[in-house]
N, C-alpha and C positions, 0 to 999 in steps of 0.2 A: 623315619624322619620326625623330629620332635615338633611341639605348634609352632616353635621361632622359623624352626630350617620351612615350613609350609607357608607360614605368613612370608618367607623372604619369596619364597617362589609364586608366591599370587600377588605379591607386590612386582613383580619380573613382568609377569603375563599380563597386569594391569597397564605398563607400559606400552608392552607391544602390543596389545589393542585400544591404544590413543584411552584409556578410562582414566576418568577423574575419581580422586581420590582425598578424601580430610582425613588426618590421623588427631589423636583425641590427647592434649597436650598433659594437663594435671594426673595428678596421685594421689592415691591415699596411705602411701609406704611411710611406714615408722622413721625413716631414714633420711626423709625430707625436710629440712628445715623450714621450709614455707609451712608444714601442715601445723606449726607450733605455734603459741604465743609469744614467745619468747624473738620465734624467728629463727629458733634453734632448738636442735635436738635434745633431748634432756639430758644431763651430766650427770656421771656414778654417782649415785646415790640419792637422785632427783625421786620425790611422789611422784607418779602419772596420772593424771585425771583423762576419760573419754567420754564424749557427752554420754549422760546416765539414759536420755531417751531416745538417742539414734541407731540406726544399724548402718555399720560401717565392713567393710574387707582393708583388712590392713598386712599387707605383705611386710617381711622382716627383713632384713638382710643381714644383718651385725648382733653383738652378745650386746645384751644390754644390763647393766645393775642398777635396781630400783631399792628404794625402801618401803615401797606399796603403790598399788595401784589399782585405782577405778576403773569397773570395765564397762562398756558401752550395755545398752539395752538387749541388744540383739548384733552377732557380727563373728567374725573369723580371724583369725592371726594366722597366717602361712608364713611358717618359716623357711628361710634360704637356709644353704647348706652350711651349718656354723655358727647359725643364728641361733636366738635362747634370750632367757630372762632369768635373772639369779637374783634373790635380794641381799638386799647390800646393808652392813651395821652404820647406821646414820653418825654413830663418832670419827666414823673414818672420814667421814665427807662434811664433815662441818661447813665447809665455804656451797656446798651445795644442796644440803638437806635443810640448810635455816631458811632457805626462801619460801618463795610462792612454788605451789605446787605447779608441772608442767602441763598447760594445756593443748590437749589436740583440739585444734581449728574444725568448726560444724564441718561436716563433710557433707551437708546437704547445700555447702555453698554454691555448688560446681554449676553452671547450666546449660545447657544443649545450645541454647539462642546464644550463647556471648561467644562476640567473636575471637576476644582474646584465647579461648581455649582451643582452637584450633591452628592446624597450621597443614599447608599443602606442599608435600614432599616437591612436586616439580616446579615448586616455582622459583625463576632464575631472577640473577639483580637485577634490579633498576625494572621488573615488574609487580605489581600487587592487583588486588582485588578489591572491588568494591566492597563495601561492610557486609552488605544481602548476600553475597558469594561467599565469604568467608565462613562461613557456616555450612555445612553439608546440605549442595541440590540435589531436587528429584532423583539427575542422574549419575551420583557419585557414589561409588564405594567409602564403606565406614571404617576406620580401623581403631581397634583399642588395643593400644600393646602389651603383647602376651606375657611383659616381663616387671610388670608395673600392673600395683592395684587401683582401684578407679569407682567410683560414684559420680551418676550422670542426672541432674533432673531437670523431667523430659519436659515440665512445664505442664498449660493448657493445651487443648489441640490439637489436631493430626501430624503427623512426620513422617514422611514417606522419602526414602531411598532407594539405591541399587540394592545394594547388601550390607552387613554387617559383619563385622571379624571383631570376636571378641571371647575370651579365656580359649582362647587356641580353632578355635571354630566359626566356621565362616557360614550366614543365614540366609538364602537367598530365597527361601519362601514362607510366606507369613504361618505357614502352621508351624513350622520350625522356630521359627523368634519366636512366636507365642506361645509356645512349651517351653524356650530359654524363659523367658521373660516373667514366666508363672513361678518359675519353679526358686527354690530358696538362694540357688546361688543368681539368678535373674533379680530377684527380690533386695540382695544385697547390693549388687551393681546398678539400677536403675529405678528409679523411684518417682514420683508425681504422679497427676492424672493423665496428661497425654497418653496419644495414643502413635505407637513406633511400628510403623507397617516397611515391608522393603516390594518393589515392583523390580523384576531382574530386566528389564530390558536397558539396553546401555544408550548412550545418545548416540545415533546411525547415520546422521544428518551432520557430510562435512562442513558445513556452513556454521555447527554448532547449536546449543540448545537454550531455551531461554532456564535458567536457574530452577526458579518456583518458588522462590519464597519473597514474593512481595506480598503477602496475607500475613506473613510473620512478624517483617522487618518492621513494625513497633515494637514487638517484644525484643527483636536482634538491636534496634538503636537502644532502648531501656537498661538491656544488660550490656551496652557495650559504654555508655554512658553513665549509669549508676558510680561508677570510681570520680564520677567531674559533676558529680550530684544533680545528675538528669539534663544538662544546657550542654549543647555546643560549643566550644572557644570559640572566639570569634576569627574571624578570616582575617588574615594580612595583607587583605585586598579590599578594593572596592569595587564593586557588582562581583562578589564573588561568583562561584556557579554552584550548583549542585546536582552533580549526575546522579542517573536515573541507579537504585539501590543503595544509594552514599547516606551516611546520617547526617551529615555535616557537610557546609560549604565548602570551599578551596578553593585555593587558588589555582589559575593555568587553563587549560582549554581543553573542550570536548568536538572530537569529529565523529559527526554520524554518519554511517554509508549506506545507501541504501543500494542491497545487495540482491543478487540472483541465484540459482538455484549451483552457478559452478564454482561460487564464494569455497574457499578453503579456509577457515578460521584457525587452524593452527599454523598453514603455512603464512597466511598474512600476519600472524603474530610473529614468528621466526625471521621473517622479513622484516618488520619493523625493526624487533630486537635487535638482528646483525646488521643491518641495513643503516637503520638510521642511530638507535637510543644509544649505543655503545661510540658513537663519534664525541670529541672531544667539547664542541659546540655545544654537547645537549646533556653533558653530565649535570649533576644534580635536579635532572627530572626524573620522575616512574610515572611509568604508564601500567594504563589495566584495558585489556580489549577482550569484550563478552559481547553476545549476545543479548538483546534486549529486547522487549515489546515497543510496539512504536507510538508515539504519542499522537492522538486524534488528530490528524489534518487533512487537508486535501492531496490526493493522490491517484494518479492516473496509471498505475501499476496493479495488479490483482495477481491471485493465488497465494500461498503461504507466506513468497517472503516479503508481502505487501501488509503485514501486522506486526511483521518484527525487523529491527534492523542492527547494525553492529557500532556497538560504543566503543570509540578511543580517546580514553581518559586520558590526559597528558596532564599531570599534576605538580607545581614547584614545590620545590623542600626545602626552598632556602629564602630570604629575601627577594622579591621578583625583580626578573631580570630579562623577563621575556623573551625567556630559550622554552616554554610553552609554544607561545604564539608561532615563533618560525621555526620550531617542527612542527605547527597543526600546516603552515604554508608549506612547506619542504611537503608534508604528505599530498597535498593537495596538486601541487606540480609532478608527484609522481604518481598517481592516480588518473591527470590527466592523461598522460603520456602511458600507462601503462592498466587501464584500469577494464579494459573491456577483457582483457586477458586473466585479469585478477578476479573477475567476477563481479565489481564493481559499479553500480548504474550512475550514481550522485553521490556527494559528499556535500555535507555542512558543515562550517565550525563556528563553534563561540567561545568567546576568549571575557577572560576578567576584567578586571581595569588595574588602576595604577595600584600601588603600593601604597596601606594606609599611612598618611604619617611621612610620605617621603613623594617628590614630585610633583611641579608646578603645575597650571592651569596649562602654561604654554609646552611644559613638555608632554602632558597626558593628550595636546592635540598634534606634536610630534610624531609622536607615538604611532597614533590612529593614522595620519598621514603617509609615513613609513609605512606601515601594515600595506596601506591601501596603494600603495605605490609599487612593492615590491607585487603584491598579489598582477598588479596589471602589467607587469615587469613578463609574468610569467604568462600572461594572457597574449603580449604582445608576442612571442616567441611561438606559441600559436598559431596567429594571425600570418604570418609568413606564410605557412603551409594550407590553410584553408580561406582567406582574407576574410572573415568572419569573430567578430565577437560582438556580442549582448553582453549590455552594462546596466544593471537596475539604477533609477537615481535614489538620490539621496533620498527621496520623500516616500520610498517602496521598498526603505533600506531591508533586506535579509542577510543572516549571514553568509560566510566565504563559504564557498563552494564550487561543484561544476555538475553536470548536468550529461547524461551519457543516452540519448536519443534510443542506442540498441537496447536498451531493457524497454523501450514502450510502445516496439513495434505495431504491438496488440491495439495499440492507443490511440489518439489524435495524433494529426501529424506535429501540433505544435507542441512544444514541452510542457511540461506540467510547472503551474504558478511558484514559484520558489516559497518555503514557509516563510512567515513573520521571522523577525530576527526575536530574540529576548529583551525584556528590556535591560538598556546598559550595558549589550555585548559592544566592543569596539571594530565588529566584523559590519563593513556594507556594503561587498560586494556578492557578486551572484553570477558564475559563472558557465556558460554553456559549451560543453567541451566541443572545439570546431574539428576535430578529430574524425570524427562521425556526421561530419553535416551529411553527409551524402543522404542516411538514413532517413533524414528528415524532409527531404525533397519529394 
């Protein structure tokens, strides 16, 4: 079996043991128009210039005819089967030999942190990832494709993964990468100070795992930012939000849950996806649902999953129009009604404001109005079956949410304080699911 036919089969097995994976997008193939100045390949009878002080691996795949060419400092050319270099008499090519010589693009551009150069094979429409995840966590396998050449740098700093797959070989213990990584064809492929360790334990925890790289995500927003010269665009909202890993605001809303140890993180995603995102009501949103550490507050829950909890991004892509906001409500009605089962304890959401540039004073208190009307719509429906609800007022506003008594058994009998809302969310309600009163008797 050749390295492709093995990479296809540990990309199999990566499946069927639920592992996360980033596959490593760029090249440094001769054949690739991006790696040129031009933005194109060079044409029979093109000079080739390579930078004179890099070291490069540059795969071939096609015959090429030059009339000369500069070779890099240090580097390899592997040709495909067919492939070659002839020189070529520059009278034949007149429309191509009078120019500018062809340049290959630094190939020390490429960087580890930027998110653009990744990309995660499982991921389905209408979901993404926040910026910090888009880059290879603790616990994801690495892949470089074995049919494409490639230059990675690693930056400052530590990098610690599952494993590595790269020129056909997969590295799942640091003596092994760091004998790849010394050696001339390591040298070629990977360059900077970092330092690229792998730990083979996989995430074991179906609740899922927190990422690991909020120690980076400066260097991850810098390189994912440097193309819009280091700023943000601004949000097409007002109180935009910005969830916990994002470099940038947005617009739409964030539900946090605060979960238990029988949370499923892939099935609650699955759920959401067939459930709700694919309804015709909620097209032109993506969501992204990870795991996250939890932000310093008060909390009457302890053991692990009382540091971390589960983020659902609900983000617009279009002009807002407030198909965020009533799926963060639609989640929160079915959380009510189905969340002790889900693993589920509370939920909060906070949502943006209006659309900058568009919508009056009176409709932006519409708006709020709706929200809060439909939320107690759903409260009331409730009430039927346990005659119980708790309403925060206005002057203790927190956001929408609800409240699940059986995670805090351990706890008081009363519920735990609701957080502060943000400021600027348009969420102030606060809801105690009457589902579970009993629990709290």
């Amino acid at each position: 079996m050749g390295a492709r036919g093995r990479l296809l089969l540990w990309l199999q097995l990566c499946v069927l043991t639920r592992a996360a994976y980033k596959i490593w997008v760029p090249n440094t193939d001769f054949d690739t128009a991006t790696n040129w100045s031009r933005n194109r390949t060079p044409c029979a009878g093109a000079a080739v210039e390579f930078p004179a002080d890099k070291m490069v691996s540059v795969l071939v795949r096609e015959g090429h005819s030059v009339t000369n060419m500069l070779l890099p400092l240090d580097g390899e050319f592997i040709l495909a089967s067919g492939a070659g270099f002839s020189a070529a008499d520059p009278s034949f090519h007149p429309d191509c030999s009078a120019g500018a010589p062809a340049l290959f693009l630094d190939p020390d551009r490429f960087s580890w942190h930027d998110p653009h150069l990744w990309r995660s094979r499982d991921a389905a429409q209408g979901l993404f990832s926040v910026d910090a995840e888009r880059v290879p966590c603790r616990h994801d396998d690495v892949v470089f494709p074995p049919d494409a050449s490639f230059r990675v740098g690693l930056g400052a700093g530590a990098t610690r993964v599952r494993s590595v797959w790269a020129l056909g070989q997969k590295h799942t213990s640091n003596a092994d990468l760091s004998a790849f990584l010394g050696s001339r064809a390591g040298r070629l492929h990977f360059h900077g100070p970092g330092a690229l360790s792998v730990g083979p334990e996989a995430c074991a925890d179906p609740s899922g795992c927190v990422c690991g790289n909020s120690e980076v995500q400066p260097r991850i927003c810098a390189a994912l930012l440097r193309p819009l010269g280091g700023r943000c665009p601004p949000a097409a909202c007002q109180d935009a939000l910005r969830p916990a890993g994002q470099c940038c605001d947005l617009c739409g809303a964030i539900v946090s849950l605060a979960h238990g140890p029988a949370f499923d993180l892939e099935r609650y995603r699955a759920r959401l996806l067939r459930g709700f995102l694919t309804l015709p009501q909620y097209q032109g949103l993506r969501m992204a649902v990870s795991k996250v550490l939890r932000p310093a507050r008060p909390r009457a829950a302890t053991g692990p999953e009382a540091d971390t909890e589960i983020q659902v991004v609900l983000a617009e892509t279009g002009p807002g129009t407030g198909g965020a906001g009533r799926l963060a409500r639609a989640l929160l009605a079915d959380l009510a009604e189905h969340g002790e089962a889900l693993g589920v304890g509370s939920a909060t959401v906070r949502e943006s404001g209006a659309p900058v540039g568009g919508g009056s004073a009176a409709g932006l208190a519409g708006a709020v109005v709706g929200a809060l009307l439909l939320a107690l719509s759903a409260g009331a429906l409730l009430l039927r079956r346990s005659g119980r609800l708790r309403c925060k007022t206005r002057d203790e506003a927190a956001p929408l949410g609800f409240h699940n008594p059986v995670f805090n058994a351990a706890g008081p009998a009363e519920p735990a304080p609701a957080p502060r809302a943000d400021a600027g969310t348009t969420s102030q309600v606060y809801f105690i699911n009457p589902l579970f009163a009993e629990a709290e008797a």
